[in-house]
C-alpha positions as CSV (number, residue, x, y, z in Angstrom):
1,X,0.0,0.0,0.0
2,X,1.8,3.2,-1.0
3,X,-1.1,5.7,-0.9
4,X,-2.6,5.6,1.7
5,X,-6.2,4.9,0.7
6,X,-7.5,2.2,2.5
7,X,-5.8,3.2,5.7
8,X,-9.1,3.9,7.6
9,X,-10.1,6.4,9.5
10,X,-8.7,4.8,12.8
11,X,-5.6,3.1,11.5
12,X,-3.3,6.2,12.2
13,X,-4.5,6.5,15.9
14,X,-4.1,2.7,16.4
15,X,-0.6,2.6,15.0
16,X,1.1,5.8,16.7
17,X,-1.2,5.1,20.0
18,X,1.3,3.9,22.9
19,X,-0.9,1.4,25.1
20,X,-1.5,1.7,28.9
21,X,1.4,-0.8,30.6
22,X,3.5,-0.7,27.0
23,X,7.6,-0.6,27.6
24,X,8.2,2.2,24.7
25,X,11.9,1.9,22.8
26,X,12.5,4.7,20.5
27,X,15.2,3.2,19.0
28,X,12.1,0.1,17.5
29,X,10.2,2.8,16.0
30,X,11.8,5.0,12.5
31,X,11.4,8.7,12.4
32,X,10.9,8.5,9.1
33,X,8.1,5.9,8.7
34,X,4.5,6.9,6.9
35,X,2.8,4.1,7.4
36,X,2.1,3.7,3.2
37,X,1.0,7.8,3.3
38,X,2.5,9.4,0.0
39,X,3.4,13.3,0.3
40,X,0.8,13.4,-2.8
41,X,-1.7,11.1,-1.1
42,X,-1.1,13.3,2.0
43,X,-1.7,16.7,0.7
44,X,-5.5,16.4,0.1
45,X,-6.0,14.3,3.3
46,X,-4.5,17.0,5.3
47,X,-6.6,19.8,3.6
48,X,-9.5,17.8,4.1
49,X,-8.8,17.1,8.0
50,X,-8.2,21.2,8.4
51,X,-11.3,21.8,7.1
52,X,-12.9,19.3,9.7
53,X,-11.3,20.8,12.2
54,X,-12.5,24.0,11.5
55,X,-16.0,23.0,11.9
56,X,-16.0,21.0,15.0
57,X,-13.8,23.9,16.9
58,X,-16.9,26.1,16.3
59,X,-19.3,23.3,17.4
60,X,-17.6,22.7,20.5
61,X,-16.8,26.5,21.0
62,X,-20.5,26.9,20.3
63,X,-21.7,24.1,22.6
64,X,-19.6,25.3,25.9
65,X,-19.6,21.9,27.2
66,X,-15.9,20.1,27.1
67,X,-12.5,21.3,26.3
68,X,-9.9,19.8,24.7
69,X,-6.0,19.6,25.7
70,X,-3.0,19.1,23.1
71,X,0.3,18.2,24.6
72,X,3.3,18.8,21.6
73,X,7.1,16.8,23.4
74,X,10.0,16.6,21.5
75,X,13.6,16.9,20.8
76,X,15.0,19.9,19.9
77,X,14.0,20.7,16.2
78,X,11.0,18.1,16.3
79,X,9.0,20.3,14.6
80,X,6.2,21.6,17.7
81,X,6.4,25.1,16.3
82,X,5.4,23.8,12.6
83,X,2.9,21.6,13.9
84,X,1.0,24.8,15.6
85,X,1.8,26.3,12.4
86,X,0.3,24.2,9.9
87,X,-2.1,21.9,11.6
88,X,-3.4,24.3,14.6
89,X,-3.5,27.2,12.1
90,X,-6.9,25.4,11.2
91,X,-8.4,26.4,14.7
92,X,-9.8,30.1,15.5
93,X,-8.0,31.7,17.8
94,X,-11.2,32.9,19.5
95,X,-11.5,29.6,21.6
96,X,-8.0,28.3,20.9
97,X,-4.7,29.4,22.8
98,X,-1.0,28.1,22.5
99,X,1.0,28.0,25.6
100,X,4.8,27.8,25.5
101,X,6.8,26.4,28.9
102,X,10.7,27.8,29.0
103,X,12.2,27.7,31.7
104,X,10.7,28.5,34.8
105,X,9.8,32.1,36.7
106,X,11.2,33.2,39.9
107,X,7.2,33.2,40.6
108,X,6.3,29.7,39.3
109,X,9.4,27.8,41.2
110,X,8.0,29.2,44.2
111,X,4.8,26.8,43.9
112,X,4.8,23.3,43.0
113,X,5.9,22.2,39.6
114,X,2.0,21.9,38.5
115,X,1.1,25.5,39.6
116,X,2.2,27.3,36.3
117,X,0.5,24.8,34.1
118,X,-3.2,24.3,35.5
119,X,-3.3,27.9,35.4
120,X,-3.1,27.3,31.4
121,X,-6.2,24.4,31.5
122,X,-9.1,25.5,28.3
123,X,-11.9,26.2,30.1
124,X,-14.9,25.4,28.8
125,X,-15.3,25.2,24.6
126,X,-11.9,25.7,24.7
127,X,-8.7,24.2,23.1
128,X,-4.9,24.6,24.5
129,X,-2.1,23.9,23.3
130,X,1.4,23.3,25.0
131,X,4.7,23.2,23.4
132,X,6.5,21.6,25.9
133,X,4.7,20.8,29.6
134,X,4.6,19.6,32.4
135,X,6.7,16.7,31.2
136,X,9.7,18.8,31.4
137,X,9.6,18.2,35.3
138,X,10.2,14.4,34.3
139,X,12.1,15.2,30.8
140,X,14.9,17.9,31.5
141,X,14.5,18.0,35.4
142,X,15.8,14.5,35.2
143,X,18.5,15.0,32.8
144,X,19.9,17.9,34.1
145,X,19.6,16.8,37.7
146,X,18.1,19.7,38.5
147,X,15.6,17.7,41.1
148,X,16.4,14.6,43.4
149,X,15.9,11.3,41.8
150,X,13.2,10.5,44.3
151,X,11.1,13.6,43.7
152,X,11.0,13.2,39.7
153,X,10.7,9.7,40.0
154,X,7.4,10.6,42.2
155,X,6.3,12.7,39.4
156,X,5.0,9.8,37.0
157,X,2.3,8.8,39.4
158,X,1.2,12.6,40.0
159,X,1.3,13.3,36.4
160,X,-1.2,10.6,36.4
161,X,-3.6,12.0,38.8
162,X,-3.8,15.5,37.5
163,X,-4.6,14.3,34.1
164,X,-7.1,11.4,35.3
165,X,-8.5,14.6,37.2
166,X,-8.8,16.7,34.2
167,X,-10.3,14.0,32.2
168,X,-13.3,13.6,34.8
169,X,-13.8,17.2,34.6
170,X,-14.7,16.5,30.7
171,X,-11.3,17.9,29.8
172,X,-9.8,15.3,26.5
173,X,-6.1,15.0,26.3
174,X,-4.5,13.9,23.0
175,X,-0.7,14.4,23.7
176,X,1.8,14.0,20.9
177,X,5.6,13.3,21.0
178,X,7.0,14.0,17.9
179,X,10.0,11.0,16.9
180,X,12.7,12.9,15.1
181,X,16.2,11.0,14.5
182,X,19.4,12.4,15.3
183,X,20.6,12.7,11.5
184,X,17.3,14.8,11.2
185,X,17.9,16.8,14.3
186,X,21.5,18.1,12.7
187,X,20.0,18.8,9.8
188,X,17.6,21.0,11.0
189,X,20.1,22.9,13.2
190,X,22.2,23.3,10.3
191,X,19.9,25.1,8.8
192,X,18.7,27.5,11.6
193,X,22.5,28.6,11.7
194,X,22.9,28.3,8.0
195,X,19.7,30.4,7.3
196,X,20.0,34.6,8.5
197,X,15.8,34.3,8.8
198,X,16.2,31.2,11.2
199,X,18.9,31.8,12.8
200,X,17.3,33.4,16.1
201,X,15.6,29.9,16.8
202,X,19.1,28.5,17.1
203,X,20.3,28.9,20.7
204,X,23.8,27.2,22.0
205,X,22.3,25.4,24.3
206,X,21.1,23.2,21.5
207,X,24.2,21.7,21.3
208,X,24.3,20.9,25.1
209,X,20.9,19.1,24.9
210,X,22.1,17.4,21.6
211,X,25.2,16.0,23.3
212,X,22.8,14.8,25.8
213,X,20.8,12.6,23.1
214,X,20.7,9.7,24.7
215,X,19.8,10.1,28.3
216,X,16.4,12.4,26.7
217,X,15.7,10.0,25.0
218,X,16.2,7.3,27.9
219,X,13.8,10.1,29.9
220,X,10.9,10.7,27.0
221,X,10.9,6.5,26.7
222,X,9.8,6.2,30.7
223,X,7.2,9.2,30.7
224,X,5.6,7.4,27.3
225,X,5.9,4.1,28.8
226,X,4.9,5.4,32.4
227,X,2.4,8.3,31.2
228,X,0.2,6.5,28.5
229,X,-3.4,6.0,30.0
230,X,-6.6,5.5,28.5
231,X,-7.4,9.0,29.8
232,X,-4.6,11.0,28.7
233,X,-2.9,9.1,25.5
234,X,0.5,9.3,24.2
235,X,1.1,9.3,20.4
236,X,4.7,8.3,19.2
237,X,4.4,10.6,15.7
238,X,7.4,9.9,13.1
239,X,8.1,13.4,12.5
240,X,11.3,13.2,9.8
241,X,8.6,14.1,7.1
242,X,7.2,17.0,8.1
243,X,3.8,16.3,6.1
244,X,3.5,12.9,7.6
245,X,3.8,14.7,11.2
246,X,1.1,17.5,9.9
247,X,-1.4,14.3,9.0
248,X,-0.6,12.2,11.9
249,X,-2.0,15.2,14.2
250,X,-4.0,16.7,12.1
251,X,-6.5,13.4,11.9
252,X,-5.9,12.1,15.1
253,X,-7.0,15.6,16.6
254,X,-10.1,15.4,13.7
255,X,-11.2,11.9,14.5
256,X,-11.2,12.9,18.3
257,X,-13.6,15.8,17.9
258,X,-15.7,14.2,15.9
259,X,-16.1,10.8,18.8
260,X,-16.6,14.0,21.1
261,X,-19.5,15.0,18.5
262,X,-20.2,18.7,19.2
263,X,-23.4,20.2,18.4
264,X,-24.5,24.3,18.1
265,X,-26.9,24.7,21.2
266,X,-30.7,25.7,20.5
267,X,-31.1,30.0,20.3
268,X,-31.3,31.4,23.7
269,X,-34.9,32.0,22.9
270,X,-37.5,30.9,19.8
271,X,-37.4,33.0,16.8
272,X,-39.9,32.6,14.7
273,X,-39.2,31.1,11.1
274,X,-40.9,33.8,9.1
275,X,-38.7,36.4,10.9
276,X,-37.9,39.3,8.5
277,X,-35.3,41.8,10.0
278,X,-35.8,45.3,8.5
């Protein structure tokens, strides 16, 4: 299969799902896989999902009843920024906002590590999106040593309860780690410095966190294989194809609405059918 008809509209989520209790390996799983998608095959999918997800923002913006949570993780140069780009582009800003998480305040390491992040939550009809988390507390926290061994280690089972927490208050979590390889990874760097328009993403400490390869991706392996529930779902994206990243997301986030089925909510009061406005 080699374009990608026939897929279904399930097969994506089912392949890049990682599965309550599954030991993740990144190492088993290419960056550069498409699962049979084309870039030509891909093209009109992904136009076709964006327009979906248009509509069911507004329905679920309109209906004021759940909100909806997207989680973005990767290495450095996965591509988080393009995905809000390309696929959340699609959403109206009106009920949609995109939260970044640097390094933390003077204000926010004063509270506990969650503080700064359920202060981002969508509220009701809402969408949110984070590049980068609350994972960082399990993610660079742990490689950098910046926290005992014993307190981020605790972290996995708290992640847990905050998220089942937000799922019972009809919050839906669809959280995406996007699977770049290292090859990739230089690549891209190379040509943030290369480029004089790109070069301000580049930051030295790039190279730090790229030296550090292995133990992030020792870190991201136990927070998929430790954080995957049937509330709060990882997805293991291939992401060395930038348009098989923007389909992965872009119908998994589609298919999710529509299971949530949205609906506009009746007029506040009747109006008459034969109503003429002068």
């Amino acid at each position: 299969m080699t374009d990608g008809k026939g897929l279904g509209e399930d097969r994506l989520r089912d392949r890049l799902i990682v599965r309550p209790g599954a030991k993740v390996d990144l190492g088993a799983i290419d960056p550069k896989d498409t699962f049979g998608w084309t870039k030509e095959a891909a093209g009109p999918a992904v136009v076709e999902d964006l327009a979906r997800l248009t509509d069911l923002q507004e329905r679920l913006w309109a209906e004021r009843k759940r909100k909806v949570l997207i989680v973005l993780q990767g290495m450095d140069a996965a591509g988080k920024g393009g995905t809000v780009e390309h696929v959340m582009g699609a959403l109206n800003p009106l009920g949609c906002a995109v939260h970044g998480f640097k390094v933390p305040t003077e204000v926010e390491l004063a509270h506990d590590y969650l503080w700064r992040v359920h202060a981002r939550m969508p509220g009701d009809g809402e969408i949110a999106i984070f590049d980068r988390s609350h994972y960082e507390d399990v993610l660079v926290v742990r490689v950098l040593g910046l926290a005992p061994e014993e307190r981020w280690r605790a972290r996995y089972d708290e992640i847990n309860a905050f998220e089942a927490t937000l799922a019972a208050e009809r919050t839906t979590i669809l959280k995406f780690f996007l699977h770049i390889g290292r090859d990739e990874q230089r690549e891209r760097l190379q040509a943030r410095v290369d480029d004089p328009d790109k070069r301000w993403k580049f930051r030295m400490g790039d190279l730090e966190s790229r030296s550090r390869w292995d133990d992030y991706r020792a870190a991201y392996e136990d927070a998929l294989s430790r954080c995957s529930t049937a509330a709060a779902p990882w997805f293991i994206v291939p992401a060395d194809r930038k348009w098989f990243r923007n389909l992965a997301v872009a119908r998994i986030l589609a298919e999710t609405l529509e299971g949530l089925d949205p609906r506009f909510p009746p007029p506040p009061e009747p109006i008459p059918d034969d109503l003429v406005i002068e």
